[in-house]
ZAZAFI-99774 format. One record per residue (C-alpha): residue in one letter; z, y, x negated. Coordinates in Angstrom, 3 decimals, decimal comma. Example, Ala and Ser with C-alpha at 12.3 -4.5 7.8 and 13.67 -1.06 7.14 Angstrom:
// residues 2
node res A Z 7,800 Y -4,500 X -12,300
node res S Z 7,140 Y -1,060 X -13,670
//
This chain:
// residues 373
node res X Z 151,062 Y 106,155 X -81,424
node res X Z 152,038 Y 102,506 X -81,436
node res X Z 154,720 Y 100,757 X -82,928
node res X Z 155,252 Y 100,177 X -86,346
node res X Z 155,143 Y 96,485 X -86,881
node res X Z 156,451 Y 94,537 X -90,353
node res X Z 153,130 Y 93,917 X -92,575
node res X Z 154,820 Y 90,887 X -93,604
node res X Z 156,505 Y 88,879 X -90,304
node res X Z 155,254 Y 91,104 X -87,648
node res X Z 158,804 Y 91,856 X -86,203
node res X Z 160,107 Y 94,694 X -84,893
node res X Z 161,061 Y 98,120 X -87,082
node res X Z 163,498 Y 101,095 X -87,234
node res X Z 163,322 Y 104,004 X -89,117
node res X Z 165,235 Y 103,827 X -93,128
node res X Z 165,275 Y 107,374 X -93,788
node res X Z 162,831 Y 108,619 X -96,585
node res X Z 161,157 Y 108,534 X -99,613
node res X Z 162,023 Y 110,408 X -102,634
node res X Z 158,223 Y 111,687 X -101,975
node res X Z 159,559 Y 112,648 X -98,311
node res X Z 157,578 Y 109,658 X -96,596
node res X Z 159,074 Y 107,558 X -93,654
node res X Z 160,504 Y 104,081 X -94,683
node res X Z 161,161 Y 101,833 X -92,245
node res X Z 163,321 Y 98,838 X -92,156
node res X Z 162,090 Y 95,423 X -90,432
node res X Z 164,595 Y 93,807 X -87,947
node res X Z 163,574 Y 90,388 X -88,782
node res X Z 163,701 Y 90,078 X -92,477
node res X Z 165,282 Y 93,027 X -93,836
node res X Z 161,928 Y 94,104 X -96,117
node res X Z 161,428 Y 97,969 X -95,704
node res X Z 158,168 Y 99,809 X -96,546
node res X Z 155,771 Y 102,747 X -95,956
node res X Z 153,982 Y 102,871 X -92,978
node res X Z 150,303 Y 103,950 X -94,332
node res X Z 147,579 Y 105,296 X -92,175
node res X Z 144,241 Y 103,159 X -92,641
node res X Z 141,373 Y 105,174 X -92,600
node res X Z 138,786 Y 102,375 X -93,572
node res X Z 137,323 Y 102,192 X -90,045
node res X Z 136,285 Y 105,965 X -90,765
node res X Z 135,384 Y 105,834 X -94,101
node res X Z 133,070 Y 102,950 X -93,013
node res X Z 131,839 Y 105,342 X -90,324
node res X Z 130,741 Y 107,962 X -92,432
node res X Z 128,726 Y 105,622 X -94,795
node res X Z 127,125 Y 104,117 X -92,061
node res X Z 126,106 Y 107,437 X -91,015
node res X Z 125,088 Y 108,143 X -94,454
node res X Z 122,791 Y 105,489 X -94,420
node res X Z 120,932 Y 105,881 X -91,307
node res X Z 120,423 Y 109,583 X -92,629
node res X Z 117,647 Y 110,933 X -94,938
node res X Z 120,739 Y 112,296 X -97,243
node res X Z 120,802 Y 111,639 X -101,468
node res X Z 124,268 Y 111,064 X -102,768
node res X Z 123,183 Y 113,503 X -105,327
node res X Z 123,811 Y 116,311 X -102,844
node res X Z 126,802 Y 115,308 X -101,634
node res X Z 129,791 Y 117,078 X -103,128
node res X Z 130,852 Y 116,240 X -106,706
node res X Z 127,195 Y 114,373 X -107,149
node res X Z 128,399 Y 111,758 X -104,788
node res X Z 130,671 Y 110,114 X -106,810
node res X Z 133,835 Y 110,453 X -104,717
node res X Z 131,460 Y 108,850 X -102,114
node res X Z 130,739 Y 105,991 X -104,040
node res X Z 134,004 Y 105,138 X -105,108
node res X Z 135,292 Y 105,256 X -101,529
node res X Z 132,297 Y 103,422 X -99,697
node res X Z 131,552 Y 100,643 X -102,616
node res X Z 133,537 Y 97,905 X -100,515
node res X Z 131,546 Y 98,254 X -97,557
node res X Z 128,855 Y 97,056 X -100,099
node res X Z 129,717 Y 93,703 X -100,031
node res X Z 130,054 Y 93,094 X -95,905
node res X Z 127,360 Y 90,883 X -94,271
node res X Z 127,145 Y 92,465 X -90,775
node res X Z 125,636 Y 88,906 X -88,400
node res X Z 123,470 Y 89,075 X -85,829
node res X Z 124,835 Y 88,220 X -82,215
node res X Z 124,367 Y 84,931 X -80,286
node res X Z 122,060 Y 86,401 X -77,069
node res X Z 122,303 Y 84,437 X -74,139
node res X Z 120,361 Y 86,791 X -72,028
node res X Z 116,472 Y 85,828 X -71,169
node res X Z 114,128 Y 88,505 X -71,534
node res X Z 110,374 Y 88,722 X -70,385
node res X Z 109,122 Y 89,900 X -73,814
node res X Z 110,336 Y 89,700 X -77,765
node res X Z 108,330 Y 90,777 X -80,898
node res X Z 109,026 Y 89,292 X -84,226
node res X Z 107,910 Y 90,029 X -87,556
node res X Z 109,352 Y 90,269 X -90,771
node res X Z 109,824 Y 92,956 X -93,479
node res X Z 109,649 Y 92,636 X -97,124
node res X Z 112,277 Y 93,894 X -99,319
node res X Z 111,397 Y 92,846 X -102,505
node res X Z 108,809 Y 90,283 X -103,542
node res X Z 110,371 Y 87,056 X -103,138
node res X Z 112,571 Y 88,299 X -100,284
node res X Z 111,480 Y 88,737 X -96,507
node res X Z 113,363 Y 89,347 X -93,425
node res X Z 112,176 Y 88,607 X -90,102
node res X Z 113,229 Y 90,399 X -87,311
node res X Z 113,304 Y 90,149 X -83,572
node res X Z 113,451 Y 92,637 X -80,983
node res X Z 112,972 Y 93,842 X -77,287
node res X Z 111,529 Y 97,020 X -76,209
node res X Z 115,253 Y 98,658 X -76,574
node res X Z 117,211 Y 96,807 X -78,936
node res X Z 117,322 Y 94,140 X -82,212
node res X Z 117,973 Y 90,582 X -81,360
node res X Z 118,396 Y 88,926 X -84,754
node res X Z 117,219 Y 89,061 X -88,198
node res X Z 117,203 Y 86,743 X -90,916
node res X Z 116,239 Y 86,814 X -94,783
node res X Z 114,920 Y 83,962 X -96,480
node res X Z 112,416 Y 83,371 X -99,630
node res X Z 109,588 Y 83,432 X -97,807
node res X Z 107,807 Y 83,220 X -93,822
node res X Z 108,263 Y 79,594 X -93,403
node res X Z 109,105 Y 77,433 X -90,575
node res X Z 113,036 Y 76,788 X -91,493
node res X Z 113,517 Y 80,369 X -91,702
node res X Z 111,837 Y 81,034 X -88,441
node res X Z 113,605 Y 78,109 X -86,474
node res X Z 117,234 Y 79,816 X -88,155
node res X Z 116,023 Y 83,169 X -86,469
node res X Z 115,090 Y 81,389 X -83,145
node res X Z 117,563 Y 79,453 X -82,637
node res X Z 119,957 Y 82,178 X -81,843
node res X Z 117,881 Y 83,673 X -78,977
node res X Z 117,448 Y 82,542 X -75,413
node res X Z 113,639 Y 81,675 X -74,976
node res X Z 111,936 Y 84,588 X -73,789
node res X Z 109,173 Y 84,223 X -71,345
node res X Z 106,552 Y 85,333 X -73,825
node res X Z 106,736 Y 86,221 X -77,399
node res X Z 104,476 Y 88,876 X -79,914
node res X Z 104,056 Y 88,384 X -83,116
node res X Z 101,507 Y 88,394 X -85,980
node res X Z 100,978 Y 84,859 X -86,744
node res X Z 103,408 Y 84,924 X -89,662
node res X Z 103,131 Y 81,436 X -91,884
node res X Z 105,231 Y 78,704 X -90,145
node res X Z 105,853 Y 81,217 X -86,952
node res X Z 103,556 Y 78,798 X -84,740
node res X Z 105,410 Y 75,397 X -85,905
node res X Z 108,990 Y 76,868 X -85,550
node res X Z 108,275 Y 78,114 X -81,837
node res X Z 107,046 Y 74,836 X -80,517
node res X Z 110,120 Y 73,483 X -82,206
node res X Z 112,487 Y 75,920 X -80,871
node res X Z 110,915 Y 77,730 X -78,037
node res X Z 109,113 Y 74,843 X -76,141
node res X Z 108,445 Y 76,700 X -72,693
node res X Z 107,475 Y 80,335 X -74,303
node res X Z 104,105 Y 81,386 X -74,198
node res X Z 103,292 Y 83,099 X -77,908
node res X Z 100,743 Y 86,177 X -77,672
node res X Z 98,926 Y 86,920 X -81,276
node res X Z 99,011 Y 91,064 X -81,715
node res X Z 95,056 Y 91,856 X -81,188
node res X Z 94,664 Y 93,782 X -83,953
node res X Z 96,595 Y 91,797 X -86,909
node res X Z 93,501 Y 89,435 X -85,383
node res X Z 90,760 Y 92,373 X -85,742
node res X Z 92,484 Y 93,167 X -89,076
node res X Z 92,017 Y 88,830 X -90,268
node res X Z 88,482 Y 89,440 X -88,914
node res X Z 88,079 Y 93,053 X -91,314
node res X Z 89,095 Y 91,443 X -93,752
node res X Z 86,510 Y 89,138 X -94,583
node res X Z 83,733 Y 91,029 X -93,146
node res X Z 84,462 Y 94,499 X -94,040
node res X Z 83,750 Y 97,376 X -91,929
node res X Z 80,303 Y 97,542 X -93,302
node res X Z 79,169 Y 94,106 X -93,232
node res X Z 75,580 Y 94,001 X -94,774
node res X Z 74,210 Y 90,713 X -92,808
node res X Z 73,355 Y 90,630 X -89,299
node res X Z 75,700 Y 87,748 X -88,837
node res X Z 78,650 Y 89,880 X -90,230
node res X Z 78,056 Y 92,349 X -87,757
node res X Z 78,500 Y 90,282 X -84,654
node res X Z 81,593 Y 89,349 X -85,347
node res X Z 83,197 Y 92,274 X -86,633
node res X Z 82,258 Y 93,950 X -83,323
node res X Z 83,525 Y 91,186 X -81,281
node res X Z 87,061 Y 92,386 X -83,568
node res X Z 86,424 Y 95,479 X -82,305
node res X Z 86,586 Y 94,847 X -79,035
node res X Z 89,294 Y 92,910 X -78,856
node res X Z 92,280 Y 95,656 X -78,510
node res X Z 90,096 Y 97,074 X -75,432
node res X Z 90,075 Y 93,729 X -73,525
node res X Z 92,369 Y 94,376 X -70,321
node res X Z 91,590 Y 91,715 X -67,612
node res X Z 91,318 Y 88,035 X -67,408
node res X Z 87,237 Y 88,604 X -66,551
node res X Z 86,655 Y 90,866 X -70,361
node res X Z 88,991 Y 88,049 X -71,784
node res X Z 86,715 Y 85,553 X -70,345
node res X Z 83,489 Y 88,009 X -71,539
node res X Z 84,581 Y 88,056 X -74,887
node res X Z 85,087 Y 84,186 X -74,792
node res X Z 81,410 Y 83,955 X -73,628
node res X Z 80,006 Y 86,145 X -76,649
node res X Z 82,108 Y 84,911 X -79,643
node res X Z 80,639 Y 80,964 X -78,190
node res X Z 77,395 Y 82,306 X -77,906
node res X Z 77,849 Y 84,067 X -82,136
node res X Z 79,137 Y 80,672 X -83,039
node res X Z 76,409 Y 78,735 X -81,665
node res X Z 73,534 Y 80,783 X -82,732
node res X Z 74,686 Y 81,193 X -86,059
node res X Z 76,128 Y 77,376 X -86,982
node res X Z 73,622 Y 76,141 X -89,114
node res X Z 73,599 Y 79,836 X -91,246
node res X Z 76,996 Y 79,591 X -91,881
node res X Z 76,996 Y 75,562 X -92,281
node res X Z 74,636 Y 76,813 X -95,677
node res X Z 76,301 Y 75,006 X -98,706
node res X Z 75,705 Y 75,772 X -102,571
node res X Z 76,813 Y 74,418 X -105,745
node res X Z 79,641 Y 76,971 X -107,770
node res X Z 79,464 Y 77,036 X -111,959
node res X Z 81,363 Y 73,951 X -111,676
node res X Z 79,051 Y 72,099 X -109,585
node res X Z 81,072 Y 71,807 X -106,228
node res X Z 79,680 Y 72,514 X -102,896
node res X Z 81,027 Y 75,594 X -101,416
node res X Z 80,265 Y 77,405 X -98,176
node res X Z 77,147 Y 80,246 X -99,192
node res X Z 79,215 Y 82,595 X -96,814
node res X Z 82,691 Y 82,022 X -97,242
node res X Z 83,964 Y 85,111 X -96,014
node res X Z 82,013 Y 84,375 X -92,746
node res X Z 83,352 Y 81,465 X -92,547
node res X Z 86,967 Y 82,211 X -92,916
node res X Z 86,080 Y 84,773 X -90,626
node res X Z 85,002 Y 82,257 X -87,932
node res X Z 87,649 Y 80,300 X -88,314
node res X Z 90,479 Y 82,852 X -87,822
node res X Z 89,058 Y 83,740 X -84,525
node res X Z 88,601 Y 79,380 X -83,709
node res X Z 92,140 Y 79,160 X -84,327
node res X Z 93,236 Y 81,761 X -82,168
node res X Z 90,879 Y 80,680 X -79,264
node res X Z 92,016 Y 77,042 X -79,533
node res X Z 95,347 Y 77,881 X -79,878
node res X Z 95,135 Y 79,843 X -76,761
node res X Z 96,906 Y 82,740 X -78,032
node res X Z 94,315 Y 85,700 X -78,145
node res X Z 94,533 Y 86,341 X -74,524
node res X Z 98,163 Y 85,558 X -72,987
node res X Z 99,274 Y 89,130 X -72,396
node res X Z 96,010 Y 88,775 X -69,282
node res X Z 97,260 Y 85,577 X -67,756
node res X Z 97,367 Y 85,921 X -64,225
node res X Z 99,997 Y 83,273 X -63,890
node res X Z 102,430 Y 85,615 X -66,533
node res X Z 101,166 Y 89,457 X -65,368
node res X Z 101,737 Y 87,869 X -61,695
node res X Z 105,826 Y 86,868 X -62,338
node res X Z 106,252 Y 89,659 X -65,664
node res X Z 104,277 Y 92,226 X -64,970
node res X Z 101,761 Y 93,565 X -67,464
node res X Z 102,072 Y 92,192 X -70,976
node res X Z 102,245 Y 93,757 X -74,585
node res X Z 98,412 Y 92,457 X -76,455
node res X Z 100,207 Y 94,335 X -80,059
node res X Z 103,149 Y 93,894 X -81,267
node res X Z 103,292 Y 97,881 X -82,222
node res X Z 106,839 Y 97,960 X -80,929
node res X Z 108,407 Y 96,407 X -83,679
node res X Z 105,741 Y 97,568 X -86,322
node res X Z 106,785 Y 101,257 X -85,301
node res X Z 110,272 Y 100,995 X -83,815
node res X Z 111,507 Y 98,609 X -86,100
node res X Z 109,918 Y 98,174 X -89,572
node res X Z 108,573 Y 101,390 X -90,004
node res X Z 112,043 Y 103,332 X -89,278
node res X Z 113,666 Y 99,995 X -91,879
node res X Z 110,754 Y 101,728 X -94,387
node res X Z 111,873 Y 104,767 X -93,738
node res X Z 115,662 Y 103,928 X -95,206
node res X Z 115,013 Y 101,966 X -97,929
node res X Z 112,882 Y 104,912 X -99,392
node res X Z 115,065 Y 107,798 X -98,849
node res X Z 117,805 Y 105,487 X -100,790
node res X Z 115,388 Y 104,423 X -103,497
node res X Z 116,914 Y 102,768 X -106,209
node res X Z 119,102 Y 100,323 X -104,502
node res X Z 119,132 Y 96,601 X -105,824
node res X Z 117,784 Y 93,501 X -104,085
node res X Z 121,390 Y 92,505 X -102,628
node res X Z 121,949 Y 96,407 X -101,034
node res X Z 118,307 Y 96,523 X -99,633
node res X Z 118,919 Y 93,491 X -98,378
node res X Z 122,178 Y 94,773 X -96,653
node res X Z 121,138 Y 97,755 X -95,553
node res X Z 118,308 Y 96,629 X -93,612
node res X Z 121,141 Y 94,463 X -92,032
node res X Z 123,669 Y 97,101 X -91,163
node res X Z 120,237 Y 99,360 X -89,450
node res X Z 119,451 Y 95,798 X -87,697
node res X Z 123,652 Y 95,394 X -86,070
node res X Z 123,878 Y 98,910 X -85,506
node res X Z 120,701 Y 98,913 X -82,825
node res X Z 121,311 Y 95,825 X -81,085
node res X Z 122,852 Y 96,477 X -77,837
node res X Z 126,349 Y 96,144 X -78,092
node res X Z 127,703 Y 96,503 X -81,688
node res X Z 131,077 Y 96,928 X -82,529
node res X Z 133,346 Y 99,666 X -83,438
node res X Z 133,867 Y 100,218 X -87,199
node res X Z 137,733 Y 98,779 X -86,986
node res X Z 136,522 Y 95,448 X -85,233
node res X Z 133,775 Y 95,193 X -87,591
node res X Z 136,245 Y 95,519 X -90,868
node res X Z 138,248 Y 92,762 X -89,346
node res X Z 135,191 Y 89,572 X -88,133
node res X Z 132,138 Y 90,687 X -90,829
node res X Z 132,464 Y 87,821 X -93,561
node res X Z 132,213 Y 89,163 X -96,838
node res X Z 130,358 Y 88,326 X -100,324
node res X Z 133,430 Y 86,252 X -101,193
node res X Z 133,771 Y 84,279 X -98,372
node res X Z 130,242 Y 83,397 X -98,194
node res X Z 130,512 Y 82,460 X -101,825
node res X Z 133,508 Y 80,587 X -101,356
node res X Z 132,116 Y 78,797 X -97,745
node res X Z 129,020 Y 78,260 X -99,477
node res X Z 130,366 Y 76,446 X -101,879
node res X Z 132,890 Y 74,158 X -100,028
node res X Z 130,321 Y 73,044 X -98,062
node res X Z 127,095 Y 72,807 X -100,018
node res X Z 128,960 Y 71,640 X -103,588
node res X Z 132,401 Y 70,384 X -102,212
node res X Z 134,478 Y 70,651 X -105,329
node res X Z 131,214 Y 69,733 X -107,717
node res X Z 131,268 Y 73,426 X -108,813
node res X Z 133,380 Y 76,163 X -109,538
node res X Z 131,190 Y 78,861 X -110,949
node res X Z 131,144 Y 81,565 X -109,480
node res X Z 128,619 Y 82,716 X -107,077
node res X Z 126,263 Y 86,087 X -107,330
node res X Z 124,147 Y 87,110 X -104,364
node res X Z 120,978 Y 89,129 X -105,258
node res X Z 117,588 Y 87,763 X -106,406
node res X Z 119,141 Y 84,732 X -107,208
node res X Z 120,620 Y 83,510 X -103,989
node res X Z 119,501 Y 85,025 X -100,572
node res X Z 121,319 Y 84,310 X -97,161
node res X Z 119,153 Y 81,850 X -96,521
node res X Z 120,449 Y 79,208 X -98,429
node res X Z 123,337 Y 78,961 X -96,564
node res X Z 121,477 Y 77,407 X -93,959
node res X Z 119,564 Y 74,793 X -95,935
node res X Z 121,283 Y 70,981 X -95,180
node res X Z 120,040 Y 69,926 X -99,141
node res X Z 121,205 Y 71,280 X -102,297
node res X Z 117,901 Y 72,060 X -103,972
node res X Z 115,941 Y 74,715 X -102,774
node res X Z 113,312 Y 73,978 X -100,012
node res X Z 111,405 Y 77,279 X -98,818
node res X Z 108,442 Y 76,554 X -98,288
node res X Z 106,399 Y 74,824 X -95,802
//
């Protein structure tokens, strides 16, 4: 057991004899101020509702209906657990993001063993993407689903990284507009290039696949160039859907993103690439699902928080439950850092976290609201 410090000068103690309740007092050396030397057990409380919330249990079946639980764990409610800084360069990061209620996403970035970073905002746009990047070394080659403002923020903030688009979020784009069932000939072609695109394993099917979706788009151009007039008299594409179809796959091909994980000049100094991004989709988001709906119920602010404290507790080096009780910041001194440095002394209403305000106007350098793109 260490020794008993003063809670109010930090000298040094001796024991005072005892309570009327039979507790130790002790007397400080310093400054003469005795007290009772209390054991903290907020580092295990917080312990236990962290382990409460990585679990499948209800409150209602813990004892007394979980009230006793709640009364002791409400604090930890209100403790923003922040993604580390990570220096270290890895070959390969996914990112995606996960949406916790309608106007709130967070995006999320990981390795094959453990969370890098996360980040809520309004909406996928580039601000919120650059916030999220710009706390992780650039990877040699990053997965992700071509999230709005994704592409913009990693030219901005990962210049050298080569970005691979998950193969079937692109077969999925192509689905979409031409069903599984597509009815024209020219609807067909392309849904089976989609098809094939998840079995494509070498730089010579890459370059296959290149050759057939040229030789689609040249023989069908002037079918899908077709133009008719709507009910209000504009020209608009006869087969839109085909079109949008066509162009999601353009995109990707100019872009040069379809085929990265077959590089020779990446496989060669990596090894062989990820074409999905199924490691986050599964590891990640679908264990985050998981949590949020065996503790239904919660508000905005606690789903928001809880997909936080999952997040912290599988990066790779979190910290103990005493050293996280003593550097997480707190609703109030976000609030109150918030609005020193957003407002100055312009406003002293109080703040509330929740639908209103997310985390990710702390980062904006404006005080109106600027999320989107």
């Amino acid at each position: 057991m260490g020794k008993v410090r003063c809670p109010y000068c930090g000298g040094k103690t001796k024991r005072s004899g005892r309570t009327t309740a039979g507790r130790q007092r002790w007397r400080c050396l310093a400054c003469g101020a005795t007290f009772v030397h209390g054991i903290d057990a907020s580092a295990k409380t917080l312990d236990g509702f962290l382990t409460w919330l990585l679990s499948g249990e209800r409150q209602s079946d813990l004892p007394g209906g979980g009230r006793t639980f709640r009364r002791r764990t409400s604090r930890f409610w209100d403790i923003w657990p922040l993604p580390p800084l990570v220096d270290e360069v890895f070959d390969v990061v996914y990112v995606d993001g996960i949406w916790v209620a309608r106007d709130v996403v967070v995006l999320i970035a990981c390795t094959d063993e453990h969370v890098l970073g996360w980040y809520v905002a309004r909406s996928e746009n580039s601000r919120a993407w650059s916030a999220l990047l710009a706390r992780i070394a650039p990877p040699g080659v990053v997965v992700g689903d071509g999230g709005s403002g994704f592409a913009k923020a990693a030219r901005r903030m990962w210049p050298t990284t080569r970005v691979q688009r998950c193969t079937f979020h692109a077969f999925c784009q192509v689905r979409r507009y031409t069903t599984s069932r597509p009815k024209l000939r020219a609807g067909v072609e392309p849904y089976d290039l989609a098809c094939r695109l998840p079995h494509v394993a070498s730089s010579e099917q890459a370059a296959a696949w290149m050759v057939s979706y040229a030789s689609w788009c040249s023989r069908w151009g002037a079918f899908l160039a077709e133009r008719t007039r709507d009910e209000r008299g504009h020209l608009a594409y006869t087969h839109e859907r085909l079109v949008r179809a066509r162009g999601s796959l353009t995109t990707l091909v100019r872009q040069g993103t379809l085929f990265t994980y077959v590089d020779p000049g990446l496989t060669g100094v990596l090894g062989p690439l990820p074409a999905t991004n199924n490691r986050i989709e599964g590891g990640v988001n679908a264990q985050l699902r998981r949590m949020l709906r065996d503790h239904r119920g919660l508000s905005t602010t606690r789903r928001i928080k809880a997909v936080y404290w999952w997040c912290y507790l599988h990066t790779e080096c979190p910290l103990p439950a005493a050293q996280i009780l003593k550097v997480m910041p707190t609703d109030d001194q976000i609030a109150r850092a918030y609005r020193n440095i957003t407002y100055g002394q312009r406003s002293e209403e109080p703040m509330e976290w929740g639908d209103g305000l997310v985390w990710q106007d702390l980062h904006q350098s404006v005080p109106w609201r600027s999320d989107w793109d």
